[in-house]
Phi, psi and omega in degrees: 000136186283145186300337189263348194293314189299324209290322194292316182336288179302315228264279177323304184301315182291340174243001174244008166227041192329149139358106184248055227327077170275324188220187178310275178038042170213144204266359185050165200224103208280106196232107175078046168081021197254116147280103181262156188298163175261340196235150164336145158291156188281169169279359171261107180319164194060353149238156196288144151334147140300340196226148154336317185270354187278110125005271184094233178228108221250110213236100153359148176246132245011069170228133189265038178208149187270049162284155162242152183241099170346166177000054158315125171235067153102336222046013226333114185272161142283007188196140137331075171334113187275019148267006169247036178274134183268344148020131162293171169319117173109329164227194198208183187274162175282102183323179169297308191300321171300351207234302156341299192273338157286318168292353176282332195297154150330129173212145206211153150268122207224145156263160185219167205307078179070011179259105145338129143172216223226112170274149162232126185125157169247188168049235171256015178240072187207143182225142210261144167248136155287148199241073176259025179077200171200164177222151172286182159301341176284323198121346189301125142321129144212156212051020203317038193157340196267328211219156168223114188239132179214136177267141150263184187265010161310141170234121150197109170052050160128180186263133187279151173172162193240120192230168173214165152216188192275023166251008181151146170259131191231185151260159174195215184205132169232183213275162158261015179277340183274163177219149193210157161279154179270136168242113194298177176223177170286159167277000000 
């Protein structure tokens, strides 16, 4: 047996069987000095979407499970709270500034296999947001395929988060009672 053959082995199995965002597993992609997750936290807290384009889990803000509460406002914090980050090991939810300097970055509007949203970043330094909408506390879907809403973990005068849509990326402040998705930063 040739000495390269277990390594050729190891190698196949890792590319005929990816990373299914079960744990952390994702090296991020470093955009305007920010390592960002390439995928949404999963709907299970502590894990990644399987796919870029995946939705993932739509969540309240600083609350680290996608249960919804009526008039949630937060438990109220002023930060995003870590034990309530949903976050995988290693990363965390993003402040504003961080959610700022990702909308500053390139971004284009894009499908990826029938999904809407936003690539940011160029090159091989770019990560894709799905335009996956937001739900009130009741649970209602709105903006699905059209608008992409994410929180950071900042609060001034409402919960900070970064929405687009394909005509422009803006910042703003929402209810902390909606619930959207997280895109991590590295810790």
């Amino acid at each position: 047996m040739n000495t390269k053959t277990p390594f050729l082995l190891i190698l196949a199995l890792i590319l005929a069987f990816p990373f299914n965002g079960n744990s952390a597993g994702d090296d991020g992609v470093v955009i305007n000095g920010i390592r960002w997750a390439t995928r949404n936290v999963g709907e299970t807290p502590k894990t990644f979407a399987e796919k870029p384009e995946s939705d993932g889990g739509y969540f309240q803000w600083n609350k680290g499970t996608t249960d919804l509460t009526e008039n949630w406002i937060g438990n109220g914090a002023s930060t995003w709270e870590k034990q309530n980050d949903p976050c995988p090991d290693g990363w965390r939810v993003p402040t504003m500034e961080e959610l700022e300097a990702l909308a500053n970055a390139h971004n284009k509007w894009h499908t990826i296999h029938g999904v809407r949203g936003k690539f940011f970043g160029t090159g091989h330094h770019r990560i894709f947001l799905p335009a996956g909408g937001y739900r009130d506390s009741s649970g209602e879907l709105y903006d699905y395929g059209v608008g992409g809403y994410y929180w950071s973990s900042t609060l001034n005068y409402g919960a900070r988060n970064l929405y687009f849509y394909d005509s422009g990326t803006f910042t703003g402040t929402n209810t902390k009672s909606d619930a959207f998705p997280i895109r991590c930063v590295a810790k």
